[in-house]
C-alpha positions as CSV (number, residue, x, y, z in Angstrom):
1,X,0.0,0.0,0.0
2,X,3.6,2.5,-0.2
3,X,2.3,4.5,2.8
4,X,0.2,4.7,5.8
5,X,-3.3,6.1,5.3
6,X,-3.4,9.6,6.9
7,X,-7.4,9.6,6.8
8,X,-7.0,6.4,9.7
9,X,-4.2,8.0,11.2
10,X,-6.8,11.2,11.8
11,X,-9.8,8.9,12.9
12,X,-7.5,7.2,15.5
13,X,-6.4,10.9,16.7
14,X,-10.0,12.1,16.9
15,X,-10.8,8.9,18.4
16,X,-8.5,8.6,21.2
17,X,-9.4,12.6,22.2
18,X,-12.5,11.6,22.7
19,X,-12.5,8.9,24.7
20,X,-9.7,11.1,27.1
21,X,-12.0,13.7,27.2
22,X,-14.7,11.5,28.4
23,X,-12.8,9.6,31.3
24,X,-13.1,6.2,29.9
25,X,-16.9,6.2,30.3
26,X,-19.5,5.9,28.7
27,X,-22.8,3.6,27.9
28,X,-23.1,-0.2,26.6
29,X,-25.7,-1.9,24.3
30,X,-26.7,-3.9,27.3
31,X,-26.6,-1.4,30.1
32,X,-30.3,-0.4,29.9
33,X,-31.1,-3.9,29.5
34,X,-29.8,-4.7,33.0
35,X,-32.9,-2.6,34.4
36,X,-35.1,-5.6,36.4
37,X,-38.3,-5.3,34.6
38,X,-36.3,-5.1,31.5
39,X,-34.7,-8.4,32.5
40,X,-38.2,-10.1,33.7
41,X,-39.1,-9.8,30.0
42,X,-35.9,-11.4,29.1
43,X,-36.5,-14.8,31.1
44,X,-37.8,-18.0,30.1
45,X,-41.2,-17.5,31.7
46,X,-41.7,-14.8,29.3
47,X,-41.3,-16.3,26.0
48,X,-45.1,-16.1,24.8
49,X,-45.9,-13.9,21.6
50,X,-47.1,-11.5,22.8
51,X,-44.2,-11.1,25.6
52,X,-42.1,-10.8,22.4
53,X,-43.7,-8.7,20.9
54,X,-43.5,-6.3,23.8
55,X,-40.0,-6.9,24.4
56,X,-39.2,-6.1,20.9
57,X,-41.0,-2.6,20.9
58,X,-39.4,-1.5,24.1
59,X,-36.1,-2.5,22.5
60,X,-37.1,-1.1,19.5
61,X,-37.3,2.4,21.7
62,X,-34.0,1.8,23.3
63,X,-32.2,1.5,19.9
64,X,-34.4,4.8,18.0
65,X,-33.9,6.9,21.1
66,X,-30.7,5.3,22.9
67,X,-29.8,8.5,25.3
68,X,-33.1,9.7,25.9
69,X,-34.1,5.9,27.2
70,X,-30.9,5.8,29.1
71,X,-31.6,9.5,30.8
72,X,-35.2,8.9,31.5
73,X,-34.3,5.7,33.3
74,X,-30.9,7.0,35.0
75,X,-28.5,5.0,33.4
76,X,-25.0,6.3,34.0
77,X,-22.0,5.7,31.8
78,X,-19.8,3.5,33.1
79,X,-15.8,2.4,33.0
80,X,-16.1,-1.3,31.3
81,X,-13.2,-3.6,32.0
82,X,-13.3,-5.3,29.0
83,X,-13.1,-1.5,27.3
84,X,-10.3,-1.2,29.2
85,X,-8.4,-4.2,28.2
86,X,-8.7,-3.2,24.6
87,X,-7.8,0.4,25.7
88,X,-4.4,-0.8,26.9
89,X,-3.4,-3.2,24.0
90,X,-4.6,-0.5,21.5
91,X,-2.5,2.7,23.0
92,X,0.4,0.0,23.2
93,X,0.1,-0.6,19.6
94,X,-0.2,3.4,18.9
95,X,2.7,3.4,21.3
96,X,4.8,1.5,19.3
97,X,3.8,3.0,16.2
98,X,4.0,6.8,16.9
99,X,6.7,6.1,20.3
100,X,4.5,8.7,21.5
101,X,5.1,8.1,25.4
102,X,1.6,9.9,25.9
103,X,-0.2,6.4,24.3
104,X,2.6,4.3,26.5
105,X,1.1,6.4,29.8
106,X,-2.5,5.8,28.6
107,X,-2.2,2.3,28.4
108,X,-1.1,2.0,31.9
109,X,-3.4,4.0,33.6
110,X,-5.8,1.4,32.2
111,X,-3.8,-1.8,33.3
112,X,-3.6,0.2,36.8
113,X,-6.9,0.7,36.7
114,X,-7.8,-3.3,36.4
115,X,-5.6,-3.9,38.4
116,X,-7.0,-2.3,41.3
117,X,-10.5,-3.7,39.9
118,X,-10.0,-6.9,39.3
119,X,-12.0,-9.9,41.1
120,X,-9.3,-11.8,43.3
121,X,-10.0,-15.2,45.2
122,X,-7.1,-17.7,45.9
123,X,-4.7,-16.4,43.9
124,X,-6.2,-15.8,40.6
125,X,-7.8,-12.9,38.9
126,X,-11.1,-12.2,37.1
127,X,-13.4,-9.5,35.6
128,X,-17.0,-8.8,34.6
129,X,-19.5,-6.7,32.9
130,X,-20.4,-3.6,35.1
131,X,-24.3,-4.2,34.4
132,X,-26.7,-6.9,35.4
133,X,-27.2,-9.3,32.4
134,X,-29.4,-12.4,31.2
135,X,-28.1,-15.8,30.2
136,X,-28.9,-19.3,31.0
137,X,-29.9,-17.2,34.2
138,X,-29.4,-14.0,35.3
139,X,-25.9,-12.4,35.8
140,X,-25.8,-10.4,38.5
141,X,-22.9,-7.1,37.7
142,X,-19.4,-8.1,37.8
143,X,-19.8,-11.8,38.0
144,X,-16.5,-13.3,36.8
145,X,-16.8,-14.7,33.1
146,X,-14.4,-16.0,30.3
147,X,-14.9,-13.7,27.9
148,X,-13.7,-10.3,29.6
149,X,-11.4,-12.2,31.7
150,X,-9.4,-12.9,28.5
151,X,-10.0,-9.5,26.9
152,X,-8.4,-7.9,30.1
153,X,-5.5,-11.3,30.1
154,X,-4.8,-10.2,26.0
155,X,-3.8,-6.9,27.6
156,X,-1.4,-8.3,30.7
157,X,0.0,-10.1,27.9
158,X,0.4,-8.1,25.4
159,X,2.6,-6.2,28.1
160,X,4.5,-8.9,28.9
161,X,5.7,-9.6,25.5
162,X,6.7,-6.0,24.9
163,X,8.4,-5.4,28.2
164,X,9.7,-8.5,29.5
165,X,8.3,-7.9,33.0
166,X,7.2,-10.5,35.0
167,X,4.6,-8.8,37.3
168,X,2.8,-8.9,33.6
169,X,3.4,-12.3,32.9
170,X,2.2,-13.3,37.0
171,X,-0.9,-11.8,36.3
172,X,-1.4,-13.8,33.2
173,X,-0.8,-16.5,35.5
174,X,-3.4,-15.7,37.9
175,X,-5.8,-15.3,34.9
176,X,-5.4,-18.6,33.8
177,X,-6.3,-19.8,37.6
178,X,-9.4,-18.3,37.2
179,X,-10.1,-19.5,33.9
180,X,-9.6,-23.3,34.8
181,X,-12.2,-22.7,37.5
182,X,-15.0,-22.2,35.1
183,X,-17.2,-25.1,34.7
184,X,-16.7,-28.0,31.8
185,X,-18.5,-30.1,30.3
186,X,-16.0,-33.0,29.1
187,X,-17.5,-34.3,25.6
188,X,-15.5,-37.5,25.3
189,X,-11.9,-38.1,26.6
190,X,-10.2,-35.7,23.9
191,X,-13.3,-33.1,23.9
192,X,-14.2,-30.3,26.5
193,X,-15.9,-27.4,26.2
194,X,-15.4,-24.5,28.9
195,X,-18.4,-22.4,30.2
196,X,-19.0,-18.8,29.7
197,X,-19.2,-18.2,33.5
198,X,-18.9,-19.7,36.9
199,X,-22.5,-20.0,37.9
200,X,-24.0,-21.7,34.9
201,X,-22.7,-24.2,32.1
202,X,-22.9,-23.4,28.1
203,X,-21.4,-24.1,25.2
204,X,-20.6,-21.3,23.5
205,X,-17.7,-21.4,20.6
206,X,-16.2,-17.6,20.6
207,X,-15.7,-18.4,24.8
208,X,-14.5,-21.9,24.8
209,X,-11.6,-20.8,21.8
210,X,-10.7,-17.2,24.4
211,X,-10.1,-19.4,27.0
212,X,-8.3,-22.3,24.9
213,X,-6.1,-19.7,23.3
214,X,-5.3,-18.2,26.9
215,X,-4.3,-21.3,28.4
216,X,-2.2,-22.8,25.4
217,X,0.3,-20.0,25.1
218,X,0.7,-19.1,28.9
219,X,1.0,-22.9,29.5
220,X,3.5,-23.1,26.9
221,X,5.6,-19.8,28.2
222,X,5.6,-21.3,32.2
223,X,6.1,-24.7,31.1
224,X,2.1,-26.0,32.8
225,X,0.9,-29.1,31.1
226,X,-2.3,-29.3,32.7
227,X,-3.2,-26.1,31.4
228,X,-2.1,-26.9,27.3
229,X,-3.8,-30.4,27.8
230,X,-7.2,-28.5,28.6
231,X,-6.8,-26.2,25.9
232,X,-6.0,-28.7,23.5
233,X,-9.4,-30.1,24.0
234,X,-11.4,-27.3,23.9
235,X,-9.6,-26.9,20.3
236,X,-10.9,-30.7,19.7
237,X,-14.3,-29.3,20.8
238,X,-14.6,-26.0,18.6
239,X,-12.9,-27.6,15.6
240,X,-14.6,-30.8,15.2
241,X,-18.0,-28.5,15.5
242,X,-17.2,-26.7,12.2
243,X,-19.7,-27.3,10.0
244,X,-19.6,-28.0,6.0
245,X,-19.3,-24.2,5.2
246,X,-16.8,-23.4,7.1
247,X,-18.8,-21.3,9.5
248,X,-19.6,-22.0,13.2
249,X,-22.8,-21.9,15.0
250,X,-22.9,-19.8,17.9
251,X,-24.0,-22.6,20.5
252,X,-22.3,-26.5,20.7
253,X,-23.2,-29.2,20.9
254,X,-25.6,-30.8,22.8
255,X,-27.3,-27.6,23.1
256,X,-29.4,-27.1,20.3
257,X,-28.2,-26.0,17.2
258,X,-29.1,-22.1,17.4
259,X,-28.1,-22.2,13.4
260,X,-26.5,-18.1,14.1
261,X,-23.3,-17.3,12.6
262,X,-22.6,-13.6,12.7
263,X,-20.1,-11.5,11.7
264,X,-17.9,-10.5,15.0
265,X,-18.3,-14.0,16.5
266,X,-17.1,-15.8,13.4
267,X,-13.9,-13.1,13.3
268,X,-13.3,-13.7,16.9
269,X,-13.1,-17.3,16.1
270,X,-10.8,-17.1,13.2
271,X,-8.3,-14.9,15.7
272,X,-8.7,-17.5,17.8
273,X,-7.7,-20.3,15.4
274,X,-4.9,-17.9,13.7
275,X,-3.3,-18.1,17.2
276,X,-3.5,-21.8,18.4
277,X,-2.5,-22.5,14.6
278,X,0.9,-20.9,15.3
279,X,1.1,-21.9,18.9
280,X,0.5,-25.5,17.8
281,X,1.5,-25.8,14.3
282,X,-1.7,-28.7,14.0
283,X,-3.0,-29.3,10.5
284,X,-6.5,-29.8,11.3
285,X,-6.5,-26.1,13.0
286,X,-4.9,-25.0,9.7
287,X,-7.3,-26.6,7.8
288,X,-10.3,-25.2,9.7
289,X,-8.8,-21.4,9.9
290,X,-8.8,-21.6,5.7
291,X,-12.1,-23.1,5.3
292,X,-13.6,-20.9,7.9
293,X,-11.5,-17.7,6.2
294,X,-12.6,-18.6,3.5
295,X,-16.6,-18.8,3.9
296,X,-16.1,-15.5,5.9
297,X,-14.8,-13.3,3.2
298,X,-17.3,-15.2,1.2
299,X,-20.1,-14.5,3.2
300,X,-19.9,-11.7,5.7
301,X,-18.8,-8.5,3.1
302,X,-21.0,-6.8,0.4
303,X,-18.9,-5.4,-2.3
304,X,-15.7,-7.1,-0.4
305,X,-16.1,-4.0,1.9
306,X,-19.4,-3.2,4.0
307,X,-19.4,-5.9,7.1
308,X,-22.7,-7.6,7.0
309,X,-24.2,-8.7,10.3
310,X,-25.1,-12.2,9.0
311,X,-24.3,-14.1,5.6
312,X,-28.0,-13.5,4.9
313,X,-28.5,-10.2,6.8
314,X,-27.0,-6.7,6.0
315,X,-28.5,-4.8,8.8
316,X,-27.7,-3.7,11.2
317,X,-24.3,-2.7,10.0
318,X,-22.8,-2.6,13.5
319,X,-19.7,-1.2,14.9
320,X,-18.9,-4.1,16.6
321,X,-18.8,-6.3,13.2
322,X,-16.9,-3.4,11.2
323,X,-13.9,-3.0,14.4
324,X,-13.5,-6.8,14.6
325,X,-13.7,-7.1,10.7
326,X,-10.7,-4.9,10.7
327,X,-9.0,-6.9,13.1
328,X,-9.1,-10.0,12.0
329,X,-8.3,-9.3,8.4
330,X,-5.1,-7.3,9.3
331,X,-4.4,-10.5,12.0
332,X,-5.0,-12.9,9.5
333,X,-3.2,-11.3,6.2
334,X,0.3,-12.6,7.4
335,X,-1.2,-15.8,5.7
336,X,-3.9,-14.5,3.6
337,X,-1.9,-11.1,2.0
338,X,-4.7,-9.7,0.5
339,X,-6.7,-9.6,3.7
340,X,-4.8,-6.3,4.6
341,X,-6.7,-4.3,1.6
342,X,-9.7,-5.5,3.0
343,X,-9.3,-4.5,6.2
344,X,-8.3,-0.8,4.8
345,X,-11.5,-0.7,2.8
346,X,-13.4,-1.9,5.9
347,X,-11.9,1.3,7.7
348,X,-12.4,3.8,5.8
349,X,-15.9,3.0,5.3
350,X,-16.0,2.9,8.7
351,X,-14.6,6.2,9.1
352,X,-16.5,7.8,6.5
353,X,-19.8,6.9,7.2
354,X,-19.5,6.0,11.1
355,X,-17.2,8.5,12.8
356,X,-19.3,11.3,14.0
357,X,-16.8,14.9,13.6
358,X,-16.5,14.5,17.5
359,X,-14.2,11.7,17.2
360,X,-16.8,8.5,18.2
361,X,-17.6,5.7,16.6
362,X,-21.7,5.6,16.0
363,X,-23.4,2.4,17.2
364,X,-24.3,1.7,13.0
365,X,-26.9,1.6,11.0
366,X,-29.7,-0.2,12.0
367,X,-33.4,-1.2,10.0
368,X,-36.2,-1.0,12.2
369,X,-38.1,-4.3,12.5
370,X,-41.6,-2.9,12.7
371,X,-41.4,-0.3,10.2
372,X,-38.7,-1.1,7.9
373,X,-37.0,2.1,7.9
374,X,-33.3,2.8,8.0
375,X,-31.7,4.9,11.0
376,X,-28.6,5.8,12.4
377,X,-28.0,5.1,15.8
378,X,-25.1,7.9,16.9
379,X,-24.9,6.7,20.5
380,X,-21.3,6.7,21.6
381,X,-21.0,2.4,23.5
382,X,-17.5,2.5,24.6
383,X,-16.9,-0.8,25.1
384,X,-19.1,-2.4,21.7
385,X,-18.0,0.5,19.6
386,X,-14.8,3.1,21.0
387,X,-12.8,0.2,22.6
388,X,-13.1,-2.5,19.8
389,X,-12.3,0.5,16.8
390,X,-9.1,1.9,18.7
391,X,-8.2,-1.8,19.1
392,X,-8.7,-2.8,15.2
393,X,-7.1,0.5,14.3
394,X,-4.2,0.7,16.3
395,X,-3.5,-2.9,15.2
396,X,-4.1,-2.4,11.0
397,X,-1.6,0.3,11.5
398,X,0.9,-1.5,13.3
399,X,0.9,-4.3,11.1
400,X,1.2,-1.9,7.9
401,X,4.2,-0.4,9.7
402,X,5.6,-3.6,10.1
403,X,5.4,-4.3,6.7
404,X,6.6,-1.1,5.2
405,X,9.5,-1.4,6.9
């Protein structure tokens, strides 16, 4: 590409004085849903038509009228820890880039700040959401689970690699404590599948791949069997789930097949199987990251550019699907080249049509269900939208400095 792209270069700038200016806070796509009577309508007991049909028009006024919802029912913005994981790895990455010691500072005031908020019992170290939250059962806020526990542990580590330091590579440690703790359903004798939190058991792909991923290369930097052996079969799990077109359905086996394959989870997937497939060097991990690139860029892209949320759904075009898009193309292109130009188109279309002159990153475009019409939904998330766009950003450009050089 000869160059890096000063339009990106300006959206990260914009970007990152926003998200100083505003403390670290702000809103998430399922903070207002945390509200009890919101949740009641979430439960199992309230799966009747017309439940759903109320649900979906009090959801439907939460997505038109996002910060008028929010203010009418006092929800305040919030500091996320898993906003703040991908904080710190994406001011590393700026850091590294620009060697802008202002990015370097950044990114440690938010590994202090998890730090000091992390979730410690018997010597391991956990976070959760900052909001109440429905599963299998409800969540209560900042229950321990998988997925931000490893979005805070890519951070630690990420820190570790650059600096050497072993407080980094201790809390790594402790992270992977936490993470064997979470329950597991064992398949067969070479299949497991980790759960999403401590207080329920699911099989979910995206998770049971964080956690695998986690556990392999920590394992394999402190020398701990136990912990490669697990994460070797959650791989056996995920991977021998693929199915025929490459894609992955959100739930495993023997829950029910939820047939839901959606932009973001598939990329966080492929990350996942880019990682193990160089930790591991297996072929049948090789094999499933090429069949499952291949159906994404097949599927999940019109005109090879704007990220649609499904293979057979273009709206909403969300934030969260364009950021990880970006990522995992520019992760993936050291074996799939052309993935980079890809990834740049995916960003400037980003920029150009979801970066509001303020510097943040729009929620997307969504269609309403009832009425059909298209709408832009401008509210600022800072974890589904801020934190996951400085992330893919900061790492495109890094990897295009890398390979300029």
């Amino acid at each position: 590409m000869g160059e890096i792209p000063s339009d990106i270069l300006k959206s990260v700038s914009s970007l990152d004085s926003w998200i100083t200016q505003n403390g670290w806070k702000g809103y998430d796509p399922y903070d207002i849903k945390g509200i009890p009577w919101v949740l009641d309508l979430t439960e199992s007991g309230n799966k009747s038509r017309f439940w759903a049909i109320i649900r979906e028009l009090i959801f439907e006024i939460f997505y038109t009228f996002p910060v008028l919802s929010r203010n009418i029912f006092r929800v305040s913005r919030e500091i996320n820890p898993k906003a703040m994981g991908l904080f710190a790895s994406g001011y590393l990455d700026l850091y590294k880039i620009t060697d802008n010691e202002a990015f370097l500072e950044k990114s440690l005031v938010c590994l202090d700040w998890l730090t000091t908020n992390k979730i410690s019992t018997n010597e391991a170290s956990s976070w959760g959401y900052p909001f109440d939250w429905q599963s299998v059962m409800r969540i209560p806020r900042n229950t321990p689970n998988g997925i931000v526990t490893t979005a805070v542990g890519d951070a630690f580590w990420n820190f570790y690699q650059f600096t050497n330091d072993k407080k980094y590579l201790d809390e790594c440690i402790r992270i992977c404590r936490f993470l064997v703790t979470l329950p597991v359903d064992i398949i067969d004798p070479e299949r497991i599948c980790f759960s999403y939190s401590p207080v329920f058991m699911n099989h979910v792909h995206n998770l049971n791949m964080f956690v695998a991923e986690f556990l392999i290369k920590t394992g394999m930097l402190v020398s701990n069997d136990e912990w490669i052996e697990l994460g070797r079969k959650a791989v056996n799990y995920t991977v021998s789930s693929q199915l025929e077109n490459g894609l992955f359905d959100y739930n495993g086996p023997p829950e029910p097949a939820q047939k839901h394959y959606d932009n973001y989870h598939t990329g966080f997937l492929l990350r996942m199987l880019h990682s193990i497939s160089k930790l591991t060097e297996r072929v049948d991990v090789n094999m499933a990251l090429a069949k499952g690139y291949n159906s994404y860029i097949t599927n999940f892209f019109e005109d090879e550019t704007i990220p649609k949320l499904t293979p057979f759904k273009k709206y909403r075009i969300d934030i969260h699907s364009c950021a990880e898009s970006a990522l995992c193309l520019s992760l993936l292109s050291d074996i799939f080249p052309e993935a980079i130009q890809r990834a740049n188109k995916v960003l400037i279309w980003s920029i150009k049509n979801l970066q509001d002159e303020k510097g943040y990153f729009y929620y997307g475009i969504l269609k309403s269900r009832l009425t059909g019409i298209r709408f832009r939904s401008k509210i600022p998330y800072i974890r589904w939208g801020q934190a996951w766009m400085l992330r893919a950003i900061s790492r495109y450009l890094l990897i295009l400095k890398q390979s300029l050089n």
